[in-house]
C-alpha positions as CSV (number, residue, x, y, z in Angstrom):
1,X,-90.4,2.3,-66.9
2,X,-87.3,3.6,-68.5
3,X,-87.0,7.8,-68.2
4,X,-85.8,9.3,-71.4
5,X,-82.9,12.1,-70.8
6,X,-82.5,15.0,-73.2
7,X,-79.0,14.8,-75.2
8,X,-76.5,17.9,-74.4
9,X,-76.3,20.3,-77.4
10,X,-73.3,20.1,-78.9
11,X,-70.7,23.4,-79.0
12,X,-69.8,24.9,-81.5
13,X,-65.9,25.1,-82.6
14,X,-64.1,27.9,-81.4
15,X,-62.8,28.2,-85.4
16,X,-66.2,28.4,-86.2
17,X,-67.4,31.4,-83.6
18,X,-64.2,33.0,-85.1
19,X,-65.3,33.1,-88.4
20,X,-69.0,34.2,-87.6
21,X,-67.3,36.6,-85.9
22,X,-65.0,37.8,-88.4
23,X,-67.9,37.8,-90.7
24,X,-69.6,40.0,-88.5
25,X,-67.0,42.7,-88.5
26,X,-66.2,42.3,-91.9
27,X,-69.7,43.7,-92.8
28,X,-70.0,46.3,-89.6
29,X,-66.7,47.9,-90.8
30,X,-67.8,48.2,-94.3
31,X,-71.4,49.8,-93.5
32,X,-69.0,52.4,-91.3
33,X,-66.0,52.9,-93.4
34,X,-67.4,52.7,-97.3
35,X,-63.6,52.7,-98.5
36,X,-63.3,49.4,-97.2
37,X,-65.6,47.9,-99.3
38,X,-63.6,49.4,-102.3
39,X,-60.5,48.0,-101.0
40,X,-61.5,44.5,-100.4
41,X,-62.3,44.7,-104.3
42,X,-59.0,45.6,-105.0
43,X,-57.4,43.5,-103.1
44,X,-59.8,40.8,-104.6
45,X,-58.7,41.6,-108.1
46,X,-54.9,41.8,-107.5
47,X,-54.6,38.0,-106.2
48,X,-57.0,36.6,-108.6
49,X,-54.6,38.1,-111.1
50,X,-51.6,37.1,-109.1
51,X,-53.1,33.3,-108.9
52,X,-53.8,33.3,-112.9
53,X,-50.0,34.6,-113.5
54,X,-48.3,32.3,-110.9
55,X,-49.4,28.7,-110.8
56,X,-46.4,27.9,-108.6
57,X,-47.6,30.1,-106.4
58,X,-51.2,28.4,-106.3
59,X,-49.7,25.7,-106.1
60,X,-47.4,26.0,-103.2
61,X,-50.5,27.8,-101.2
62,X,-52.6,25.2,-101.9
63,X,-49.8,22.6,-100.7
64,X,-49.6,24.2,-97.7
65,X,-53.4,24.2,-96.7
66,X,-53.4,28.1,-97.2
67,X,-55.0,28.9,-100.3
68,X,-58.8,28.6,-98.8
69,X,-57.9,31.3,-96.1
70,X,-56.6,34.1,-98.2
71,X,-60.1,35.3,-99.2
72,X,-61.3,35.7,-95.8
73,X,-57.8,36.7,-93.9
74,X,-58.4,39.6,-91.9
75,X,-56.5,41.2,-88.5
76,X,-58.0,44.1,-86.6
77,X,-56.4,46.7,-84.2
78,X,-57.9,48.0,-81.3
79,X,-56.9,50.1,-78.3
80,X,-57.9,49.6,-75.0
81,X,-57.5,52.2,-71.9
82,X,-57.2,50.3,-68.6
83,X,-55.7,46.8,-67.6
84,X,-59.3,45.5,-66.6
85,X,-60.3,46.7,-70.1
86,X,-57.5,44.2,-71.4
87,X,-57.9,41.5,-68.9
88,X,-61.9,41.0,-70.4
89,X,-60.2,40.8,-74.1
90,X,-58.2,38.2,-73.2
91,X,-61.3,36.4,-72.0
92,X,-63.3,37.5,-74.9
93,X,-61.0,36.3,-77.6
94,X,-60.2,33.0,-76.1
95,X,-64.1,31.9,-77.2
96,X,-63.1,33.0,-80.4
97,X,-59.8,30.5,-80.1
98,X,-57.3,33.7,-80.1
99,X,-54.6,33.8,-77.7
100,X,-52.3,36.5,-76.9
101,X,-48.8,36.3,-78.9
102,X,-45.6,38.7,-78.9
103,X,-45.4,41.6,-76.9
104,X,-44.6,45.2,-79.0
105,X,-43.7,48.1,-77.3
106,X,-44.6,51.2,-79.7
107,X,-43.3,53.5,-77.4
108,X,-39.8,53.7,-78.4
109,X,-41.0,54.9,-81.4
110,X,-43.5,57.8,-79.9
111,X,-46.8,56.1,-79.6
112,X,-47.8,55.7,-76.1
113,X,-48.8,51.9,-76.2
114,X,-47.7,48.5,-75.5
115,X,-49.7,45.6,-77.3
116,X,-50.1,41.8,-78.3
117,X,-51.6,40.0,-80.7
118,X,-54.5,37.9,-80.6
119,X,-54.5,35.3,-82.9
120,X,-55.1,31.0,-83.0
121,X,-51.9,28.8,-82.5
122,X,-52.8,25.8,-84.1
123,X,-52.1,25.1,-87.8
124,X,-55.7,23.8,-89.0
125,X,-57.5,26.7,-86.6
126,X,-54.8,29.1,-88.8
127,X,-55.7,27.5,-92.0
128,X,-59.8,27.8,-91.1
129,X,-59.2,31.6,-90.1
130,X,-56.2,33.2,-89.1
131,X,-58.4,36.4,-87.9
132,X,-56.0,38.9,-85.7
133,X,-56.3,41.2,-83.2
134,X,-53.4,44.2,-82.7
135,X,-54.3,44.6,-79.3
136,X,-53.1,47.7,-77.6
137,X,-52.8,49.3,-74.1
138,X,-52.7,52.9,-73.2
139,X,-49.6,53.3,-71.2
140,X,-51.3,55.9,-68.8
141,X,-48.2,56.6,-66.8
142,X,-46.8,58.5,-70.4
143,X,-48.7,61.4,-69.6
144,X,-46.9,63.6,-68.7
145,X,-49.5,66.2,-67.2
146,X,-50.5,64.5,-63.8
147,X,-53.5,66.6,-64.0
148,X,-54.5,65.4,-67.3
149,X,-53.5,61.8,-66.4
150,X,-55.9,61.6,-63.3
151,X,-58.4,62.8,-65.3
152,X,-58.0,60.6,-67.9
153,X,-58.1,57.9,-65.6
154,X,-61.2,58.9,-64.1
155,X,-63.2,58.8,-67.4
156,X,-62.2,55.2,-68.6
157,X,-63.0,54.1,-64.9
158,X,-66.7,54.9,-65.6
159,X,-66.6,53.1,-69.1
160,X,-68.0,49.8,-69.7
161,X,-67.1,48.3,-73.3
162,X,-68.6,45.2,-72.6
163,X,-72.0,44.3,-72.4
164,X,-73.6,42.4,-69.4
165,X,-74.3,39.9,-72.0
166,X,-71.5,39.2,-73.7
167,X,-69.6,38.9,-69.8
168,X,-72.6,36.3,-68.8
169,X,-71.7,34.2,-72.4
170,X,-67.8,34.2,-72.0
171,X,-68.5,33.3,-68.3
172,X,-70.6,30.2,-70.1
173,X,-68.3,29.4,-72.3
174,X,-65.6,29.3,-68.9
175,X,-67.6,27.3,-67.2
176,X,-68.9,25.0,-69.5
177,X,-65.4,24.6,-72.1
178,X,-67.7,26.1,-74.7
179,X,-70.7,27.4,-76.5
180,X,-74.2,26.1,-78.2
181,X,-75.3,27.2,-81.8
182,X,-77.9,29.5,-80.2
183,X,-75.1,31.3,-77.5
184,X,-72.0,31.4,-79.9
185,X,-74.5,33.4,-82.8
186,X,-75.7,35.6,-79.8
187,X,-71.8,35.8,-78.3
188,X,-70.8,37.2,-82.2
189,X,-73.9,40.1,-82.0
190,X,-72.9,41.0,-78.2
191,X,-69.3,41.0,-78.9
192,X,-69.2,43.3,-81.7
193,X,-70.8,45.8,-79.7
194,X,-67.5,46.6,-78.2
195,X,-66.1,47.4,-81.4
196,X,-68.7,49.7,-83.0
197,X,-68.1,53.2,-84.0
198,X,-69.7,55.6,-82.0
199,X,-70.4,59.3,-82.8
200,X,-70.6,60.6,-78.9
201,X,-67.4,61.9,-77.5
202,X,-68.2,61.2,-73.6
203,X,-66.0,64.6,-73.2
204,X,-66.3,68.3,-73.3
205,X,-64.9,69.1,-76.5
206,X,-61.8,71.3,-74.3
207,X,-61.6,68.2,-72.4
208,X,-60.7,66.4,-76.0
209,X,-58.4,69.1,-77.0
210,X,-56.2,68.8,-74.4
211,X,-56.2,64.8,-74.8
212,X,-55.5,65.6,-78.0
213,X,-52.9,68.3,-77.4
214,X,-51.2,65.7,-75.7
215,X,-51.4,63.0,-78.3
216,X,-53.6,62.0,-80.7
217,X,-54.0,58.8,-79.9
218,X,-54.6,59.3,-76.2
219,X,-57.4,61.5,-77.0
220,X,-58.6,58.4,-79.1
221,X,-58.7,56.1,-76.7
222,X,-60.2,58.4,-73.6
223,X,-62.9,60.2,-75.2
224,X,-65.2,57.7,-76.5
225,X,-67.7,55.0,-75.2
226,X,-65.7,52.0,-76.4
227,X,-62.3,50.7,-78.4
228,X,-64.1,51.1,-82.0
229,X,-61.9,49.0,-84.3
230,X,-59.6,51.5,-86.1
231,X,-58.5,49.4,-89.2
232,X,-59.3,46.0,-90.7
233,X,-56.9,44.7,-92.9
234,X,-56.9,42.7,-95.9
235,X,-54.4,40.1,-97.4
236,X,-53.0,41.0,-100.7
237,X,-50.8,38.5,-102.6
238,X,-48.8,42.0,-104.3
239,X,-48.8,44.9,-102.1
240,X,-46.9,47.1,-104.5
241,X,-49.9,46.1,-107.6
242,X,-52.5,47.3,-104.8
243,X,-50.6,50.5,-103.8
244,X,-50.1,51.4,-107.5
245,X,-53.6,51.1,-108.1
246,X,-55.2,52.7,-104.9
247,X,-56.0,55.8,-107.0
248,X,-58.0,54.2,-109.5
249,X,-60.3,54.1,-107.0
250,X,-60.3,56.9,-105.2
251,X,-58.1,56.3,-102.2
252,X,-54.5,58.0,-102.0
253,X,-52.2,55.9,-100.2
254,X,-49.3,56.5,-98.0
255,X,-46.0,56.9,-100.0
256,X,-43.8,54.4,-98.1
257,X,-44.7,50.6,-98.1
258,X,-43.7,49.7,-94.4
259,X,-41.2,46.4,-93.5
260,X,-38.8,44.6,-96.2
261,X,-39.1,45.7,-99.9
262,X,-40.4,43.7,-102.8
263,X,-38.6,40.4,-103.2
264,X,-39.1,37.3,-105.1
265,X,-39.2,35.4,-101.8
266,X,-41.5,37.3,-99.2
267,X,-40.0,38.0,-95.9
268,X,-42.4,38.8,-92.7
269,X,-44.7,41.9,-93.1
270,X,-45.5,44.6,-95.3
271,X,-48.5,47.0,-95.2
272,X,-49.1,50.1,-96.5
273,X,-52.7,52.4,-95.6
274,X,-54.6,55.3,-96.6
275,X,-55.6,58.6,-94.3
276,X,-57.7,58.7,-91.6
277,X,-61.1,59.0,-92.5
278,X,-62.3,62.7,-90.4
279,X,-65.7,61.6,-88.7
280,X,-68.0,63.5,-87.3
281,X,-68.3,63.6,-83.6
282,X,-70.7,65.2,-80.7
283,X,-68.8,66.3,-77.6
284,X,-70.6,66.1,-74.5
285,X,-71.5,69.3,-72.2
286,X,-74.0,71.4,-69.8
287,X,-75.5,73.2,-72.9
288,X,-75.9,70.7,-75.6
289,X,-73.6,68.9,-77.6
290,X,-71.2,70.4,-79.6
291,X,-70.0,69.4,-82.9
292,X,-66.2,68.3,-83.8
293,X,-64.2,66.2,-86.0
294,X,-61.7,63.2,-85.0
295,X,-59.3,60.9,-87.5
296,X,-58.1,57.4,-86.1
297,X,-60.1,55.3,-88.6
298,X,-58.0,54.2,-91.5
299,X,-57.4,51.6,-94.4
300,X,-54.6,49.1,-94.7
301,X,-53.5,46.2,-96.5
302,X,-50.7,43.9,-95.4
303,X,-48.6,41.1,-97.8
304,X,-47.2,38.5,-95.3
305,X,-44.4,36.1,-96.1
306,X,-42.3,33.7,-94.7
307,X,-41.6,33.7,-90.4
308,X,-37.7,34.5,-89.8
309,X,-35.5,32.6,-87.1
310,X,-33.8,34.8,-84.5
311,X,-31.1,35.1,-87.0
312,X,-33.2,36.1,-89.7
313,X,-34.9,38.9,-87.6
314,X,-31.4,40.0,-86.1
315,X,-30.8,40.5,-89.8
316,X,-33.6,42.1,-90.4
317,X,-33.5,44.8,-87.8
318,X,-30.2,45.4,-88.6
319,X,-30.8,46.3,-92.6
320,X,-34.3,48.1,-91.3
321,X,-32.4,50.4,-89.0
322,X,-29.4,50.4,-91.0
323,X,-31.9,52.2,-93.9
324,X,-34.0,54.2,-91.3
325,X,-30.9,55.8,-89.9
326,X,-29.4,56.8,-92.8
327,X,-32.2,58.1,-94.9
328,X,-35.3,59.9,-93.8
329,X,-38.8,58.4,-94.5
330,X,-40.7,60.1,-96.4
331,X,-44.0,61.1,-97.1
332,X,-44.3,61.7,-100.4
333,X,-42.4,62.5,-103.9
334,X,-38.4,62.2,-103.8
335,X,-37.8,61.0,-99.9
336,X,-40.5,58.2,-100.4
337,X,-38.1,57.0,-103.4
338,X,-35.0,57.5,-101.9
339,X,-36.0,54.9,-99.0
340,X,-37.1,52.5,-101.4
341,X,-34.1,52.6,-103.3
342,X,-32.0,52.1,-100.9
343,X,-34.7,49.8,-98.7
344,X,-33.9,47.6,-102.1
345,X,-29.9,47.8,-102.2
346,X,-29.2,47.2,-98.2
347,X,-31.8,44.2,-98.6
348,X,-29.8,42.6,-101.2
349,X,-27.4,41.2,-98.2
350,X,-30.3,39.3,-96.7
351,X,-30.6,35.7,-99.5
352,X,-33.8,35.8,-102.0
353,X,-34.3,31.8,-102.5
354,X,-36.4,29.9,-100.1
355,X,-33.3,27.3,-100.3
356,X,-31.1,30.1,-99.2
357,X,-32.9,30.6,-96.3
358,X,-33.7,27.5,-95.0
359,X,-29.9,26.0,-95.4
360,X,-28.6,29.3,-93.6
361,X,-31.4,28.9,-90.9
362,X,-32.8,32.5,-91.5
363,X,-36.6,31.2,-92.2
364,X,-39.1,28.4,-90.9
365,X,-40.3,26.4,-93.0
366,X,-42.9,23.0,-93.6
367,X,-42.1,19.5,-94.6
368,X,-43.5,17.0,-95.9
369,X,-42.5,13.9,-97.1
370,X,-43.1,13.5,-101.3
371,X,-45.1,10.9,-102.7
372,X,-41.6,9.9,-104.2
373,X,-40.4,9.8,-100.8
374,X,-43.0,7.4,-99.7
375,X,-42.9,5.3,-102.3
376,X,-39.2,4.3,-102.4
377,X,-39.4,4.0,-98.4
378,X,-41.8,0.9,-99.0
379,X,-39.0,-0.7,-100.8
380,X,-35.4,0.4,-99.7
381,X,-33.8,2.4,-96.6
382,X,-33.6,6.0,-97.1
383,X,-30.4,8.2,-95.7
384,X,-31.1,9.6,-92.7
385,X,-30.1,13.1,-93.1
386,X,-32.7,15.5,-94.1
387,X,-30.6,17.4,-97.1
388,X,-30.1,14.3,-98.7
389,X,-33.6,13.4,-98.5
390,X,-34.1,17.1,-100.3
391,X,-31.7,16.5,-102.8
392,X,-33.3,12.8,-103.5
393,X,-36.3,14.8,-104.0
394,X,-38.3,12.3,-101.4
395,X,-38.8,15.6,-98.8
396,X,-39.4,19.2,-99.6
397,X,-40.5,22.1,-98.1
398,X,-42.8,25.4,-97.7
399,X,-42.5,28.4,-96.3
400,X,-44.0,28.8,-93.0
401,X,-46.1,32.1,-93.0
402,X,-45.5,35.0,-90.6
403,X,-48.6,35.3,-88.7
404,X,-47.4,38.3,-86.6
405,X,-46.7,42.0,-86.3
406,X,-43.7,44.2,-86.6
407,X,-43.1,47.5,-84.3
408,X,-41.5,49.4,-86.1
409,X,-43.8,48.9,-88.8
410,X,-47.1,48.9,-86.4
411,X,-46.0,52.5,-85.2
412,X,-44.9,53.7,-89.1
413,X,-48.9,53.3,-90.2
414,X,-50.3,54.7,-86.6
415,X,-48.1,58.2,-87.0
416,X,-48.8,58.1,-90.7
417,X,-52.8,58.3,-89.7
418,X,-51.4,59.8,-86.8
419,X,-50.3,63.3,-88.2
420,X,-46.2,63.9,-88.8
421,X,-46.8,66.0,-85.9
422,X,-46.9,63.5,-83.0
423,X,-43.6,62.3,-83.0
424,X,-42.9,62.0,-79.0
425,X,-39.7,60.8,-77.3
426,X,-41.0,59.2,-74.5
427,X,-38.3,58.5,-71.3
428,X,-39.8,55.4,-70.2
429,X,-39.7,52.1,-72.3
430,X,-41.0,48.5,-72.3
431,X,-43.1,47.4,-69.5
432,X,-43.9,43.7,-70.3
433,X,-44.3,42.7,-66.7
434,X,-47.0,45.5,-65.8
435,X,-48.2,44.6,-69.3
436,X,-48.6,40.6,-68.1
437,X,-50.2,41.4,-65.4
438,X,-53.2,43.4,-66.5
439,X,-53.5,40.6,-69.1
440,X,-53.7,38.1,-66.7
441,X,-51.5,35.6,-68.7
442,X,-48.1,34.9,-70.0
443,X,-47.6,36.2,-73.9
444,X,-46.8,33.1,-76.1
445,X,-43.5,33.9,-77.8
446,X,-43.9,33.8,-81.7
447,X,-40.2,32.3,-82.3
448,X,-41.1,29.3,-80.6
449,X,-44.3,28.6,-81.6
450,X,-42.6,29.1,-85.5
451,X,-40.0,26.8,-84.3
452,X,-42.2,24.3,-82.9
453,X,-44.2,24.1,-86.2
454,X,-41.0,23.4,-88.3
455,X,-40.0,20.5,-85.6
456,X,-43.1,18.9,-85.9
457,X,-42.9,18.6,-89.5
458,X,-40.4,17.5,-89.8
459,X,-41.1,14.4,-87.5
460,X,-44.1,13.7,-89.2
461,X,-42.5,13.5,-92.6
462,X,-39.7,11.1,-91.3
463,X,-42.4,9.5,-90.2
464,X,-44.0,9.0,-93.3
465,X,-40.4,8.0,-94.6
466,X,-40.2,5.2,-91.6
467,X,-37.0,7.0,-90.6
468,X,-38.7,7.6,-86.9
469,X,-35.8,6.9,-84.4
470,X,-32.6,7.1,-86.6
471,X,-30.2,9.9,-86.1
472,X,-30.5,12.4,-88.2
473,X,-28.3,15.4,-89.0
474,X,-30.0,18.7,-87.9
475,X,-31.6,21.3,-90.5
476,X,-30.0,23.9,-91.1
């Protein structure tokens, strides 16, 4: 008599826990932050109009496999206070598919963090959901108080921001190389608990002050039960259309757009955000709880364009700081159009055509072979050198999207939500070692995993062109 064995459930997708998750935060964020809500039907509006005025633009999204994901591209930013803390993250996001990318050290610009970005590798996972994750670390030792610094090292030892759950399911999913239906929707609900607001300082409300005192965002990160997500960011297709109509609906934003200024070809990052929300908050003590106030919650939209080579971000930096060093940024009025003016003029020496860039190796891009391409391969030999495949019009390429952060930029919208008045000139600077090793892995580097994308390409459209194995003359 045969026995009959019951069949494994299948896993789910790691792009598909991602998205439930993102889901999930999406509508957690927008019951706690109401202004969110109004943004994302903003930022709606402005690329439904953009896609309507620009059908090369639809077109060239739609080319690249991107248009589906604009719609429900988000990243997040948390801030975590001990390496253990960061270790768990790690683990947590790797059900989701997310691994840890770049390493930013905001310190050199006077927030007391270092941080990486959690965020899928792969081109399809990207194209399903590139949901982010601006991960950051207190840098404890920046404190300069000792007192203050043992004591806040004491509270976040007694802090748990994971629940036993969630620990048991990501243990699963370690164990097992993945999750059922049933375990990734109850991974998603356990999960988010990590990043929910809450109300309760687990300080004395002097205990807070002097956090505070010391910097805002320490004071953040000690006092509370867990790293509630501080901002969730939407993608707008035309930052400058969404800024210009923040007040429309009620939401004032901050005068300077950080990163490059408005081109015709988008370069990297730009974001721009509105205040701090003030929330309400309970401090903890012997005779009852004691009411308070605390800002770190905020709005922000980004615009991304295309990833820059090493010598397109050595350009970069240069013009940035060239413009930062020269003319104050601003909060407001005159200063805040001073900087975009001349943001605009120095910008002018880095090209504005996606041809530009690509022959003068400044940007990554996609190829693909044309159907043009294909269709004269079946009947003659093509040359073997890429720009004359270009010029034939049998190869072409799109601009590979920057799916990463900027420092300088990351620490502009924390001290604008920040306050002007925690600028900090701290003596000690990057720590990516000591950073490594509470996260327990390597950080990818984004250059190469830009550059790897382009290569690949590139093979697979010579492929398509049966030029596989001929020598070919290097892009640009």
């Amino acid at each position: 008599m045969s026995r009959s064995f019951p069949m494994p459930q299948a896993f789910v997708s790691r792009d598909r826990i991602r998205s439930l998750f993102t889901e999930a935060m999406s509508q957690m964020y927008r019951a706690e932050v109401p202004q969110y809500g109004t943004l994302i039907e903003l930022v709606a509006d402005v690329n439904a109009g953009c896609l309507e005025k620009d059908p090369d633009l639809r077109d060239r999204l739609a080319r690249a496999g991107e248009l589906e994901r604009i719609d429900v591209e988000r990243h997040g930013a948390i801030r975590l206070g001990t390496a253990d803390e960061l270790f768990t993250i790690r683990r947590l996001f790797a059900v989701m598919g997310m691994q840890p990318v770049g390493y930013y050290d905001l310190s050199v610009a006077g927030v007391p963090v270092h941080s990486t970005s959690f965020r899928p590798i792969d081109e399809a996972a990207l194209n399903v959901n590139p949901f982010r994750v601006f991960t950051s670390l207190l840098r404890l030792e920046l404190i300069e108080d000792e007192g203050l610094r043992g004591e806040a090292e004491a509270i976040l030892a007694k802090r748990r921001i994971y629940t036993p759950r969630a620990v048991t399911l990501i243990e699963r999913h370690e164990q097992n190389g993945g999750l059922t239906k049933a375990e990734a929707m109850e991974f998603v609900a356990e999960a988010l608990e990590t990043f929910r607001w809450h109300g309760e300082a687990t300080v004395s409300a002097d205990t807070y002050k002097r956090l505070h005192d010391a910097h805002r965002l320490i004071a953040d990160v000690v006092s509370f039960k867990g790293p509630h997500i501080n901002h969730l960011t939407p993608r707008t297709l035309d930052i400058d259309a969404v800024q210009a109509r923040m007040p429309e609906r009620g939401i004032t934003p901050k005068a300077v757009i950080e990163g490059p200024p408005r081109r015709h070809c988008d370069i990297l990052l730009r974001q721009t955000s509105f205040k701090a929300l003030e929330e309400m908050i309970a401090f903890s003590g012997d005779d009852g709880a004691m009411q308070g106030t605390h800002a770190a919650r905020f709005g922000e939209i980004e615009q991304r364009g295309v990833a820059l080579t090493a010598k397109g971000r050595t350009l970069y930096d240069q013009l940035l700081a060239s413009v930062r060093g020269e003319v104050q940024v601003g909060d407001g009025g005159a200063k805040a159009g001073a900087y975009d003016d001349e943001l605009a003029a120095r910008f002018k020496a880095l090209p504005d055509s996606w041809d530009e860039l690509r022959r003068e190796n400044l940007a990554f891009f996609r190829y693909s072979a044309t159907p043009a391409g294909i269709a004269a391969a079946a009947g003659s030999t093509l040359p073997g050198d890429p720009e004359a495949l270009i010029a034939s019009g049998y190869l072409t390429f799109t601009p590979i999207v920057y799916e990463d952060f900027l420092p300088v930029s990351a620490a502009g919208i924390f001290q604008s939500n920040l306050g002007t008045d925690q600028q900090q000139n701290y003596a000690t600077r990057s720590n990516r070692d000591a950073f490594e090793a509470a996260l327990g892995a390597t950080v990818q580097d984004e250059l190469a995993l830009y550059a790897e994308r382009q290569a690949a390409s590139l093979d697979s459209a010579l492929e398509a062109l049966g030029l596989v194995g001929l020598p070919l003359k290097t892009v640009a």
